[in-house]
C-alpha positions as CSV (number, residue, x, y, z in Angstrom):
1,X,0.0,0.0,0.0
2,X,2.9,2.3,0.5
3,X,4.2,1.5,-3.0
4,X,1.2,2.2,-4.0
5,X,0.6,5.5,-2.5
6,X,4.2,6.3,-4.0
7,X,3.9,5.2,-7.5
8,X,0.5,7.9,-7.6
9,X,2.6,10.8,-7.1
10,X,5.1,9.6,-9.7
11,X,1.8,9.9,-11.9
12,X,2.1,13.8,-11.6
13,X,3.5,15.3,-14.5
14,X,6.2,17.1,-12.1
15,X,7.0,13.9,-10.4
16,X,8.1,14.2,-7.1
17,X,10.8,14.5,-4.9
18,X,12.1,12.5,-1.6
19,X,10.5,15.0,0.7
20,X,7.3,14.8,-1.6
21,X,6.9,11.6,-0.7
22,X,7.8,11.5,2.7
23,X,5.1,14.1,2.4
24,X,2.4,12.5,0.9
25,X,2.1,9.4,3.3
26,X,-1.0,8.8,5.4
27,X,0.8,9.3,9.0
28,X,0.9,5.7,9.8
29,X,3.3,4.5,7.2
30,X,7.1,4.5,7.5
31,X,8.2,7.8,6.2
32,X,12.2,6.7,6.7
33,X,14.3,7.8,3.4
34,X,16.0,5.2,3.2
35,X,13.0,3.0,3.2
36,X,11.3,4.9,0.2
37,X,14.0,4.5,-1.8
38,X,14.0,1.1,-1.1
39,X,10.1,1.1,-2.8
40,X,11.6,3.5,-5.6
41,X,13.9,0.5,-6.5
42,X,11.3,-2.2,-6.3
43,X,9.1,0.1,-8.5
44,X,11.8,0.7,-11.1
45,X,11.6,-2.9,-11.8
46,X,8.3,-2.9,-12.5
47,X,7.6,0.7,-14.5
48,X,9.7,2.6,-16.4
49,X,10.9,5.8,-13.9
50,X,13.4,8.5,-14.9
51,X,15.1,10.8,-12.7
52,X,15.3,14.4,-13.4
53,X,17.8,17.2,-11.5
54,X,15.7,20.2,-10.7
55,X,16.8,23.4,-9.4
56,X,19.3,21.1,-7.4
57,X,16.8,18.3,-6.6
58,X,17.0,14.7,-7.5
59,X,12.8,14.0,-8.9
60,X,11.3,10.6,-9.6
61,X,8.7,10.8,-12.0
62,X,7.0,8.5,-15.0
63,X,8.4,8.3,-18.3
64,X,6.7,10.6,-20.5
65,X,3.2,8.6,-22.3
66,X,3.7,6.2,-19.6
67,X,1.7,8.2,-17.0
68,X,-1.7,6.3,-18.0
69,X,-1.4,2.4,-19.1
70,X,-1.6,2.0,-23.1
71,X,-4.4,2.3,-24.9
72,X,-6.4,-1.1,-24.2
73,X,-9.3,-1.9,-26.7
74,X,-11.8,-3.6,-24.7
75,X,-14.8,-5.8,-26.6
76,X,-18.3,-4.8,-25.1
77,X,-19.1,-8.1,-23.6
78,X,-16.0,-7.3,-21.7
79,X,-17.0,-4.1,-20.8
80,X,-20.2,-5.3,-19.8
81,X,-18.7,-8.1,-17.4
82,X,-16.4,-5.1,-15.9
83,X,-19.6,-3.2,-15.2
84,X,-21.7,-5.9,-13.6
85,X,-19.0,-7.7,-12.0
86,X,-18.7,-4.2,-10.2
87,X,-21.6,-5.9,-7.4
88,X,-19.1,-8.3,-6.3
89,X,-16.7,-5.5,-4.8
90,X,-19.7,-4.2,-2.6
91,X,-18.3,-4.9,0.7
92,X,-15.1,-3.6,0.0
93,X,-17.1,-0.1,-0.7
94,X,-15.1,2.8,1.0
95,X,-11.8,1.2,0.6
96,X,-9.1,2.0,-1.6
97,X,-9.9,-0.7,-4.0
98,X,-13.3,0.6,-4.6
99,X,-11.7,4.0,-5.2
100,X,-9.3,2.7,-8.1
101,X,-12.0,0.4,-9.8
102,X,-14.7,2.8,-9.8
103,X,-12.4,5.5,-11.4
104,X,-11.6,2.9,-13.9
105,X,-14.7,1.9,-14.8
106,X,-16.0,5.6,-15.3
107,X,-12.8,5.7,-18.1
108,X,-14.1,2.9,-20.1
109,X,-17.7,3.5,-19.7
110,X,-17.2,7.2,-21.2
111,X,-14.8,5.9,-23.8
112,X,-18.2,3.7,-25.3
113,X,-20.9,5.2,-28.0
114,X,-24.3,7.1,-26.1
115,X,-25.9,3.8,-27.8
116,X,-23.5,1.7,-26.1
117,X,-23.6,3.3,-23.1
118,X,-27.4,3.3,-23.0
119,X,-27.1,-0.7,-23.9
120,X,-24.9,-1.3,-20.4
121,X,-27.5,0.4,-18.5
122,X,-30.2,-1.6,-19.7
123,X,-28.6,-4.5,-18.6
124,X,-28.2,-4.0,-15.6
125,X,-32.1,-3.1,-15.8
126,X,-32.5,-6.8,-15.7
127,X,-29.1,-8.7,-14.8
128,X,-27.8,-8.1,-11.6
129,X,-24.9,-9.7,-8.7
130,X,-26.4,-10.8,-5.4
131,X,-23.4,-11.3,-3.0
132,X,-26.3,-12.7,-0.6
133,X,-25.0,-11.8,3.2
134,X,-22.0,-9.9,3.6
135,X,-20.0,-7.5,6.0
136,X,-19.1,-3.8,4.9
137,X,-15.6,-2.8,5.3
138,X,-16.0,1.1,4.4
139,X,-15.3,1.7,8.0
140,X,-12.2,-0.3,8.4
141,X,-10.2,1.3,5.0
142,X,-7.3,2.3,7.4
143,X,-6.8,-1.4,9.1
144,X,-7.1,-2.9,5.9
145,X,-4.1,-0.7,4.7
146,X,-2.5,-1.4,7.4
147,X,-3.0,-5.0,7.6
148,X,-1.5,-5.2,4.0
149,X,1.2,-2.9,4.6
150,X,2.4,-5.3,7.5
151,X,1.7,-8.8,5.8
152,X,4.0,-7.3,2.7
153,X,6.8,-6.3,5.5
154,X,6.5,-9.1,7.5
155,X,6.1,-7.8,10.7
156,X,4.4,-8.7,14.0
157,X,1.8,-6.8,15.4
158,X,-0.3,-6.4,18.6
159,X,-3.9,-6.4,18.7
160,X,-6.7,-6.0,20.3
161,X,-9.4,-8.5,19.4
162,X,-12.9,-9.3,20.3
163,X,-13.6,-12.4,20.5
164,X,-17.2,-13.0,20.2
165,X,-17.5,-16.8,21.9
166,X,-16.3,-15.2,25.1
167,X,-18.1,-11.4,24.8
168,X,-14.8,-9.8,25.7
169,X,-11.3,-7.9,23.8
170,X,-8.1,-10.3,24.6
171,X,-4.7,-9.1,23.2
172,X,-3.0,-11.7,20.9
173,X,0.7,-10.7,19.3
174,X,0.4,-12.3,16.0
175,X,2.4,-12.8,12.8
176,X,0.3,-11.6,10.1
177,X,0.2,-14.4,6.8
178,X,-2.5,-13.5,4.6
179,X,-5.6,-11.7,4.1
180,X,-8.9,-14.4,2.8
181,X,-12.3,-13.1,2.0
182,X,-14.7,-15.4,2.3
183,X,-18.8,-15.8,2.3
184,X,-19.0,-11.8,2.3
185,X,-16.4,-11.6,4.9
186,X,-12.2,-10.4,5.6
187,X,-10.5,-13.1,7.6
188,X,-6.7,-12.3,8.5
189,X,-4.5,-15.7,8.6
190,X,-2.0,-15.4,11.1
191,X,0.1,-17.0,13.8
192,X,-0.8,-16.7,17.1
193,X,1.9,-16.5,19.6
194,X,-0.1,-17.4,22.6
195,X,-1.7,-20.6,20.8
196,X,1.7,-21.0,19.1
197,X,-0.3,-21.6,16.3
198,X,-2.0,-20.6,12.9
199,X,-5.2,-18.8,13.0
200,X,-8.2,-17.1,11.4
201,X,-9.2,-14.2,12.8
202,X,-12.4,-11.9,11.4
203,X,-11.2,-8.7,10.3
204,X,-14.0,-6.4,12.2
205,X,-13.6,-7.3,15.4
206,X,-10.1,-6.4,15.7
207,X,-10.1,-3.3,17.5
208,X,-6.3,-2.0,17.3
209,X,-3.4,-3.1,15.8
210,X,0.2,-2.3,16.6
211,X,2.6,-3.0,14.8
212,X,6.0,-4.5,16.6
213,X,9.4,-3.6,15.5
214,X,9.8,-7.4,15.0
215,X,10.6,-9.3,11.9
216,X,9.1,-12.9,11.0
217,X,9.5,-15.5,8.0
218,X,6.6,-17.4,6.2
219,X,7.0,-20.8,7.2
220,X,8.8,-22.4,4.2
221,X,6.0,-24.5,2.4
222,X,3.4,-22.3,3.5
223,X,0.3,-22.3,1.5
224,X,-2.9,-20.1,2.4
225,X,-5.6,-22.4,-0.1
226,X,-4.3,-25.3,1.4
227,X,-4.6,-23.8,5.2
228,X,-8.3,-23.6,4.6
229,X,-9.0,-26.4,1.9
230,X,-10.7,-28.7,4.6
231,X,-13.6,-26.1,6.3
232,X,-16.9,-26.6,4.4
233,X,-17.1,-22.9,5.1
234,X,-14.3,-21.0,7.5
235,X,-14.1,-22.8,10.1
236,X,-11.5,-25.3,10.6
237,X,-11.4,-28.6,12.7
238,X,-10.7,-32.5,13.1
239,X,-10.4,-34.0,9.2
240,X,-13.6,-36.7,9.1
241,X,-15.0,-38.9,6.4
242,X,-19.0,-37.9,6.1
243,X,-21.5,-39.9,4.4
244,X,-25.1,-38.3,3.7
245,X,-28.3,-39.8,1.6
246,X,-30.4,-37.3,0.6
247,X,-34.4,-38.0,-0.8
248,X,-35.3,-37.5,-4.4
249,X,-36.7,-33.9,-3.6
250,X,-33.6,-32.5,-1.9
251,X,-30.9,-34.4,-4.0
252,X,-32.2,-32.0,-7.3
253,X,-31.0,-29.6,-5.1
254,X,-27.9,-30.6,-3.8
255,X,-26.6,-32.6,-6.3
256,X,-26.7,-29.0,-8.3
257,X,-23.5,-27.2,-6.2
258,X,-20.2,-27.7,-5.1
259,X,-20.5,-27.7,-1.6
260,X,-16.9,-28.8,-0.5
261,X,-13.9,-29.6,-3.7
262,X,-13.9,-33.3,-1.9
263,X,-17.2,-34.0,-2.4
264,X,-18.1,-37.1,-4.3
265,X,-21.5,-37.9,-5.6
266,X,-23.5,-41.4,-6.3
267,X,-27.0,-41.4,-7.9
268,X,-29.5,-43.3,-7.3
269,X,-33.4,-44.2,-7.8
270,X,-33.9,-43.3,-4.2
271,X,-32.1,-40.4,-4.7
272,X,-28.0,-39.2,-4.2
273,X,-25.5,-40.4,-2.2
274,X,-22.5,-37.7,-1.3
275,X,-19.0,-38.3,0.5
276,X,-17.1,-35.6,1.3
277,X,-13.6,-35.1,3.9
278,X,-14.8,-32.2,5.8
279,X,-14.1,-30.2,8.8
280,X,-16.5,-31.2,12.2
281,X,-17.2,-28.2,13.3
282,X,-20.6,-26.6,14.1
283,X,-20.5,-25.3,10.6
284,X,-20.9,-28.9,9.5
285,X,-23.9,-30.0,11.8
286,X,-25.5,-26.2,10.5
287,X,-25.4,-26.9,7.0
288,X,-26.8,-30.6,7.3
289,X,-29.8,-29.3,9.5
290,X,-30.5,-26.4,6.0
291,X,-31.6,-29.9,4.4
292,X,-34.2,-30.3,7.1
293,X,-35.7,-33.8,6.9
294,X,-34.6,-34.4,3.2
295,X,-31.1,-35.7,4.4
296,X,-29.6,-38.7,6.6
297,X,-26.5,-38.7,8.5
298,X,-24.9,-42.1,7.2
299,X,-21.7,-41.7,8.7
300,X,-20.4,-41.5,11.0
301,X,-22.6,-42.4,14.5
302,X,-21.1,-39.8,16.2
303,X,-21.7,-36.7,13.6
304,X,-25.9,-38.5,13.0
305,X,-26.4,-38.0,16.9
306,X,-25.1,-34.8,17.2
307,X,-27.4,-33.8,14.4
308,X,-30.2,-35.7,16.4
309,X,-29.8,-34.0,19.2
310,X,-29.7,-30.5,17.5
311,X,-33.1,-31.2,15.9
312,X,-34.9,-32.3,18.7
313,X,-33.3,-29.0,20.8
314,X,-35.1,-26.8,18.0
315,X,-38.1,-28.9,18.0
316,X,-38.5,-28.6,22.0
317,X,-37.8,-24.9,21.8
């Protein structure tokens, strides 16, 4: 996020000097010289930056025609997917990212023909994204930067975290890994030094972060997909082998979706059989309850009474 707050002012047609963008930083980034000039570097392998002398000043600046990306010629089904793919960034509204795509999108949408224009707008008259439910991050645009600013330097940070199982804030010292959105909500993937051991924890509910003057390496190996590969959803738990039979009504309906990528499905004139290698976690017993009485617990015992149970608590409630 620095580098990125950096490589705007190199978009002005002046450029900008060391001070300038020492200058420019939100008040929470490093604002060292020596650590901008380490993000000029990285930059210059990336984008093609001159320096000028100017009245005695060294200035970092763009080449000339640079400034904005090549023309691109964009087919209008493609600018049609950019415009209604535009829903899926609602809960990221407010942040940064919303800023950039937004201004990009108002470019390529004025570059098109009134007629084509007028054609976009129809469509979304009667095509439209539902991201279902979702948490807004608008209100949390300076953590996020933050967060990413301290994943990309690798440092530790303090924080102050709710955690909502126990209705109270605990601090946790943490080594931040990676940032997952999932099911309309941030997660940050870190290691916890108190459980000396990798976490999730939801983005909104941390309430400050620190950041340490310590240093940490990504385990070797260390792969975020993989880390979450075996919740059904987010939450992670004990690997088991599950076996459900669903009715003839509900299988039309879940034979339909990928529900988990280990998921295997048998058919049948009784309806569908599926195995899947899934997380047991309360997300599990959740989502086999949505199927209500169209579904059987198979295997194993211990998962079907656990389900039992749940039901008959809801029915006697």
């Amino acid at each position: 996020m620095r580098q990125w707050h950096v490589l705007r002012r190199l978009e002005a047609s002046r450029g900008a000097t060391l001070q300038d963008l020492v200058d420019g930083l939100p008040a929470d980034f490093s604002r060292h010289a020596r650590t901008l000039r380490r993000d000029l570097e990285a930059l210059e392998l990336l984008f093609p930056i001159v320096t000028e002398r100017v009245n005695g000043q060294t200035r970092w600046r763009l080449m000339d025609g640079f400034r904005r990306v090549p023309p691109l010629s964009f087919s209008a089904t493609e600018v049609m997917a950019l415009v209604l793919g535009r829903e899926l960034l609602q809960p990221l509204a407010g942040t940064q990212v919303e800023v950039a795509v937004d201004s990009a999108l108002a470019k390529i949408t004025s570059a098109l023909p009134p007629p084509g224009l007028d054609f976009v707008r129809r469509m979304q008259e009667y095509f439209s994204v539902g991201l279902g439910p979702h948490k807004a991050y608008g209100q949390h645009r300076q953590l996020l930067e933050r967060l990413g600013r301290v994943i990309a330097e690798r440092r530790t940070v303090q924080m102050r975290y709710y955690l909502a199982s126990r209705q109270r804030v605990a601090r946790r010292e943490v080594d931040p890994y990676h940032l997952w959105f999932a099911t309309g909500a941030l997660y940050l993937i870190a290691y916890c030094h108190l459980r000396r051991d990798v976490r999730m924890f939801a983005v909104e509910r941390i309430r400050s972060l620190t950041v340490t003057a310590h240093a940490f390496q990504l385990p070797l190996g260390f792969d975020a997909e993989a880390y979450v590969e075996d919740a059904l959803v987010v939450m992670r738990g004990n690997l088991i082998e599950v076996e459900l039979a669903f009715d003839r009504p509900t299988a039309a309906w879940a034979r339909d979706r990928i529900w988990h990528p280990s998921q295997r499905l048998v058919h049948g004139r009784d309806g569908l059989r599926m195995a899947l290698r899934v997380a047991d976690t309360g997300e599990l017993t959740g989502w086999i309850l949505s199927f209500g009485r169209g579904v059987r617990v198979i295997r194993p015992v211990a998962l079907r009474e656990r389900v039992r149970r749940e039901a008959l608590a809801l029915a006697r409630r």
